[in-house]
C-alpha positions as CSV (number, residue, x, y, z in Angstrom):
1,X,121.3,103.8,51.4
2,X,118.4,101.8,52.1
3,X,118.9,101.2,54.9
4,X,119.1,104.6,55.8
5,X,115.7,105.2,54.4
6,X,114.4,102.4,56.3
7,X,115.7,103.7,59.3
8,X,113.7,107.2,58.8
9,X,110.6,105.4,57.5
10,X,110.5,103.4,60.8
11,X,111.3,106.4,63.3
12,X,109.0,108.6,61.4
13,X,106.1,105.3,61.9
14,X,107.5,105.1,65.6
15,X,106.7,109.3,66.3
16,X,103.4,109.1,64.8
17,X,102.3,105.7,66.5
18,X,103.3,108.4,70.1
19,X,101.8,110.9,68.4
20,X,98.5,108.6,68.1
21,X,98.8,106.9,71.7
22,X,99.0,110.8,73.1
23,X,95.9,111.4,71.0
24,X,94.2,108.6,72.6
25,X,94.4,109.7,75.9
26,X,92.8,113.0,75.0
27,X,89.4,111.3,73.5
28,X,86.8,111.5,75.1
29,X,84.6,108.0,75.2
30,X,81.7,109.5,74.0
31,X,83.2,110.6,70.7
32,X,82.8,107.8,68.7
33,X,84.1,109.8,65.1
34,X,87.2,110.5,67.1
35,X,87.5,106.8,68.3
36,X,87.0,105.2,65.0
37,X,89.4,107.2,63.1
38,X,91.8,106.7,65.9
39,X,91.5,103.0,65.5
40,X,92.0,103.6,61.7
41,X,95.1,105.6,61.7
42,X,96.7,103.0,64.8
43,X,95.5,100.4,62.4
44,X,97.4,102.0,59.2
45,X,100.6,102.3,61.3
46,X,100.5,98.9,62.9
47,X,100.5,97.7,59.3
48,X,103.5,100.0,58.5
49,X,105.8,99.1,61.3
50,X,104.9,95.3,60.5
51,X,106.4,96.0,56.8
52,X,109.1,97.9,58.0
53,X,110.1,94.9,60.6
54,X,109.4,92.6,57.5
55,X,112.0,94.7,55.6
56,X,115.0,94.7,58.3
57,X,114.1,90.8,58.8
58,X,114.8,90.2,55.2
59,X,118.2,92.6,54.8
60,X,119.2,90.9,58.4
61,X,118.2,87.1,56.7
62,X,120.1,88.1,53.4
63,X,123.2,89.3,55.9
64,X,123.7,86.1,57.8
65,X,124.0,84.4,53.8
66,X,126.4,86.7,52.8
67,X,128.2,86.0,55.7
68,X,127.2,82.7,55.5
69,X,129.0,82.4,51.9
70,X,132.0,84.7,52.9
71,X,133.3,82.5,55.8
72,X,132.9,79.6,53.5
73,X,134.6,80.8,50.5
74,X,137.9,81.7,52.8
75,X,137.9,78.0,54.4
76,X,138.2,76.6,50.7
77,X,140.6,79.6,49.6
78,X,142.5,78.7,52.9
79,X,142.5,75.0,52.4
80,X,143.2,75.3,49.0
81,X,146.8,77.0,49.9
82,X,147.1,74.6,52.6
83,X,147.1,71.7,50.1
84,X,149.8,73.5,47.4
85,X,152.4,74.3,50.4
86,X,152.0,70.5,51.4
């Protein structure tokens, strides 16, 4: 479930960065207002995609434990009946 939400979160940051890069190319240089709240709202969802990559390193970091902890719990269940059929 999360990660489905994560997965939104981070297309709907992805659309809006387009949405802002599209915007860019409109302003005109002389319109400082426009330019500085551009550079604000690329600034707010910079931050968000960095969070959002910060978020899918962690659940792929606490994946490669898991598996990590899976492969070595069926070496010592396999070992173990190794060792009783001996």
């Amino acid at each position: 479930m999360r990660r489905d939400k994560a997965s939104a979160a981070g297309e709907a940051l992805l659309r809006r960065l387009q949405r802002l890069v599209a915007r860019a190319a409109t302003v005109a240089e002389i319109d400082r207002k426009q330019i500085v709240a551009l550079l604000d709202d690329l600034e707010t969802t910079r931050r968000g995609l960095l969070k959002e990559c910060a978020d899918v390193d962690s659940e792929m970091r606490q994946a490669t434990v898991r598996t990590t902890a899976i492969g070595t719990y069926l070496r010592n269940a396999q070992a173990r009946r190794g060792k009783r059929h001996n």
